[in-house]
C-alpha positions in Angstrom: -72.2 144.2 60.5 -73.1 140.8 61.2 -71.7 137.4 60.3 -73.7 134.3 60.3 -72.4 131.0 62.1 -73.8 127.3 61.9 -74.9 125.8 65.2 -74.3 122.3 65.4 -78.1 120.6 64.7 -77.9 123.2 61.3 -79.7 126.2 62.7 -77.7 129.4 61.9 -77.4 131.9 64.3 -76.2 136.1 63.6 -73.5 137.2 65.9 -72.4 141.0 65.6 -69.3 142.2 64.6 -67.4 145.4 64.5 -65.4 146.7 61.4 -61.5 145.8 61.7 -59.8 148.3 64.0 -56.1 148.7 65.4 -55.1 146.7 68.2 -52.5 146.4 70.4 -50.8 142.9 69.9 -50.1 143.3 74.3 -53.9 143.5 74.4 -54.3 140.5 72.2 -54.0 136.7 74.7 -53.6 133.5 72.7 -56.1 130.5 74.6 -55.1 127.0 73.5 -58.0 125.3 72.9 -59.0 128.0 70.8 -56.2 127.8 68.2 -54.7 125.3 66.2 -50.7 123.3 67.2 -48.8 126.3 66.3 -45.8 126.1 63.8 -43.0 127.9 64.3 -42.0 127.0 60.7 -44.8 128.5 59.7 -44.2 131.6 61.9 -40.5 131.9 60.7 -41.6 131.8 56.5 -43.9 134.8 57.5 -41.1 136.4 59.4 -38.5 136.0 56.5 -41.1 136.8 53.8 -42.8 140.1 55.7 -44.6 142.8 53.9 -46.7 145.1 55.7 -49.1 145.1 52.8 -50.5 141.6 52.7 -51.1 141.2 56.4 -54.5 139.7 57.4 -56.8 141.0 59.6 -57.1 139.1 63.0 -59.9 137.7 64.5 -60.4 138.0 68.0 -63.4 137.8 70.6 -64.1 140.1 73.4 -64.8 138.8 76.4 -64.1 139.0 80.3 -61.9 141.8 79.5 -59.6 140.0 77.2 -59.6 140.4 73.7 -59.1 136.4 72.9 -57.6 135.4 69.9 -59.9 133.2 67.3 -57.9 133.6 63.9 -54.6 134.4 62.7 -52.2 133.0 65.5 -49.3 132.5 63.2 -49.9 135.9 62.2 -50.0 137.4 65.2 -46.7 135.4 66.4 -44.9 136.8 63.6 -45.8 140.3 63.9 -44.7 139.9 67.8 -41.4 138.7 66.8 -40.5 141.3 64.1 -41.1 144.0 66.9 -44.6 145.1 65.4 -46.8 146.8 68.9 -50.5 146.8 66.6 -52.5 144.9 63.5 -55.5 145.3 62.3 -58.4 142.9 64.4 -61.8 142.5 63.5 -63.5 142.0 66.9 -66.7 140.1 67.9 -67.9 140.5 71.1 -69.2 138.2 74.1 -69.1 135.1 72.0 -68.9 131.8 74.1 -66.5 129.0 74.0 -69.0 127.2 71.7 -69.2 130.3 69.7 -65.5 131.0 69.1 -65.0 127.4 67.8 -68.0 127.8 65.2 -66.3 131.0 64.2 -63.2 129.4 63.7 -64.4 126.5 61.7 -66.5 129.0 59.2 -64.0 131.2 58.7 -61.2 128.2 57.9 -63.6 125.2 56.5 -64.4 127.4 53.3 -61.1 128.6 52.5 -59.8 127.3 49.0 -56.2 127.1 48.8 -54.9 129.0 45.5 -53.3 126.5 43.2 -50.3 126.4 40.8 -52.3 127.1 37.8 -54.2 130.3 39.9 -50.4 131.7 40.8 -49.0 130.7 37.3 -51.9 133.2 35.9 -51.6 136.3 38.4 -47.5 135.9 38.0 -47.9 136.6 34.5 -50.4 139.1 34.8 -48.1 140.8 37.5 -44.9 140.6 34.8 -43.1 138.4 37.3 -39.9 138.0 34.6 -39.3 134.4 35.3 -42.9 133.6 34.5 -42.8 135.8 31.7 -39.8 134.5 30.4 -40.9 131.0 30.3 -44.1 132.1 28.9 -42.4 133.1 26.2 -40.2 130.6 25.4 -43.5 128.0 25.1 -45.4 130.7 22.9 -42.3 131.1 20.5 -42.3 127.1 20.4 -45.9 127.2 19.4 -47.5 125.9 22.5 -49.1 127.8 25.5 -49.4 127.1 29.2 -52.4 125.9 30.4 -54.5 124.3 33.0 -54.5 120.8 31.3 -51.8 118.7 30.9 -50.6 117.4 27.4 -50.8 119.0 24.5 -53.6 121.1 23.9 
């Protein structure tokens, strides 16, 4: 597998990659510069909120014999606080300095943040009963939740 990254004067450049396999978080080393400020109250909502089923795959580099971590710190903090030895890691390998900051910037400058109108749809498509409740209430009223505000 390969993943593509953006060099700096806009050529693109393929780096290889391996599919995600188990890792030993001891194995894992957190570099500085390679990560964003971490926050802990970020760390600690993870923590509270923990289900084993909606953990992300890290993102780590290979190199000098360390397996460096690129993405997924506050992650990887929480699962090392609630006792947890492994996690899935999808590992590149040999990437430079220059390379891991490319990969971080890819894999974060795309993401789109899910909004109330995107969690408002899946809650009521999952039953969640409060959403449900409310959706019902509006319906019996004669109105429906949507996307735009006012009446529609």
């Amino acid at each position: 597998m390969k993943a593509v990254l953006r060099k700096p004067d806009g050529s693109v450049e393929e780096i290889q990659i391996a599919s995600p396999r188990l890792v030993p978080l001891e194995n894992i080393v957190l570099i500085a510069e390679a990560n964003r400020d971490v926050r802990q109250d970020h760390v600690a909502r993870i923590v509270k909120n923990f289900d084993p089923a909606l953990v992300q795959v890290l993102t780590a580099n290979h190199r000098d014999g360390r397996l460096r971590l690129i993405d997924g710190q506050h992650r990887y903090l929480a699962l090392r606080e609630l006792g947890i030895g492994s996690a899935l890691c999808v590992v590149f390998e040999g990437l430079s300095d220059e390379e891991e900051a490319r990969l971080f910037v890819a894999l974060n400058r795309n993401r789109l943040s899910v909004n109330a109108w995107d969690l408002w749809k899946q809650e009521l498509r999952g039953a969640d009963q409060v959403v449900t409740m409310i959706d019902r209430v509006v319906r019996d009223a004669g109105f429906e939740v949507s996307r735009k505000a006012g009446l529609n």
